[in-house]
C-alpha positions, 0 to 999 in steps of 0.5 A: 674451916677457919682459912677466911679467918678475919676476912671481911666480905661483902656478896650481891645477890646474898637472898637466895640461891648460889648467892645464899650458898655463898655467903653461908660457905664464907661464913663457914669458913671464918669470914665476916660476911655483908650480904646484899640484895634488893629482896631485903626480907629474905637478906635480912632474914638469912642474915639473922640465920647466919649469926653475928658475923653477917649483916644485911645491907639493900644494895641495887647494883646498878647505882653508884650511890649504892655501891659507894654507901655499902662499901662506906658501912662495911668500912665503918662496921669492919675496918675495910674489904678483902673479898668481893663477891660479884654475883647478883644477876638476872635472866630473861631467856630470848633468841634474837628475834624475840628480845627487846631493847628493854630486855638487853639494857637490864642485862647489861646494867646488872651484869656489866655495869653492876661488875663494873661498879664493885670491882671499881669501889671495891679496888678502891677499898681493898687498896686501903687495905693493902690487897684483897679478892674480887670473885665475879659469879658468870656463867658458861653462856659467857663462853659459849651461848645458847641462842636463847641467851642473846642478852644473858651471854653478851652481858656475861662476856662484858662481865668476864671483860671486866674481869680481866681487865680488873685482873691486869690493872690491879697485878701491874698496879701491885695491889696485892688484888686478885680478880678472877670469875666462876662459871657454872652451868645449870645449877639448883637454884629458885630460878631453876625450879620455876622454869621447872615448875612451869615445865608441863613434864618438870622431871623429862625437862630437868633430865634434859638440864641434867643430860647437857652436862657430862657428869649427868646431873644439875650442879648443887648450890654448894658446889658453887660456893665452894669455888668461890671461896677457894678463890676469895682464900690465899690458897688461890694466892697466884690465881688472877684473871681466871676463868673456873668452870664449875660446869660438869664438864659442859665446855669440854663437850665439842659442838655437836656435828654441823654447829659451832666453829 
């Protein structure tokens, strides 16, 4: 599993769940490996895990300065960047009448200006380097949202629009950069767990996480993390401003009769 091999990543959101999954498949698959978080204990610790081909860096994404400094030490450390991961994130479930503007604005500055800000400094990097790829973790609530994920979907879609945009600047630019976006559905992961725990029936609500995906179980972390380095290894060399849905089938589904268009 060598097809990484002297590639050089950097994934936000590397602490815990589909980030961890991530970083530990990349570097599975011979790459060098930065991770980043805000939850440095857990970064650092799995870092240590991981071996001398990861490292661990604090990086808020929501701060250019902290974008510029990571990108700065992966540069110094390895020589440059090839692949990006775009993956830190966060939720707050709430219909319309229920979010705050508070809630909205956080969604936004992680999801759109954290993407934002990578896919900026990390062109700007991969540039030197004479290409690269750019791998940006949404979500099926970005194509098609449920009514509690009034922030969460419209935070994802700005993501996928960066995305593509990305895509197209970079293939007209003849960057040799590839940009291109995964979108699981409901997958195991801590966050997961603890609407689960909080769950008065954990095993009837999981059933029902299960049942709204055609294949009729809840995604593995890895299964996850093996789209995102297929798509960050030259095997995905013609394959920019893609949307991959690692989703059980769940966007195939039609609307169920009397909701959608």
């Amino acid at each position: 599993m060598n097809k990484l091999h002297d590639k050089v990543a950097l994934v936000t959101g590397a602490a815990s769940g589909i980030g961890a999954g991530i970083a530990r498949r990349l570097i599975a698959d011979g790459a060098t490996v930065m991770l980043t978080d805000i939850n440095d204990a857990a970064g650092a610790a799995l870092a240590d895990e991981l071996g001398p081909r990861a490292a661990y860096l604090s990086l808020d994404v929501r701060e250019e300065a902290a974008w510029q400094a990571a990108i700065a030490e992966v540069e110094r450390r390895w020589g440059g960047l090839d692949i990006l991961v775009n993956n830190a994130g966060i939720s707050f479930p709430a219909h319309i009448e229920a979010a705050t503007l508070d809630d909205w604005r956080k969604h936004m500055r992680v999801h759109g200006e954290g993407t934002f800000l990578g896919c900026k400094y990390g062109v700007a990097s991969m540039k030197k380097r004479g290409g690269g790829a750019i791998v940006n973790v949404s979500s099926v609530e970005s194509i098609r949202p449920g009514p509690l994920f009034v922030a969460y979907g419209a935070a994802k879609a700005a993501q996928d629009a960066v995305t593509k945009t990305v895509a197209l600047h970079c293939g007209e630019q003849g960057y040799k950069i590839r940009c291109n976006s995964v979108h699981p559905a409901a997958t195991r992961t801590p966050n997961l767990q603890q609407y689960l725990d909080a769950s008065d029936d954990p095993a009837r609500l999981e059933a029902i996480y299960a049942g709204m995906q055609p294949l009729n179980r809840i995604a593995e972390v890895a299964e996850i993390a093996a789209a995102v380095a297929f798509l960050a290894s030259d095997e995905a060399s013609f394959m920019t401003g893609h949307q991959m849905y690692v989703d059980g089938g769940v966007l195939a589904k039609p609307y169920p009769a009397g909701e959608g268009a």
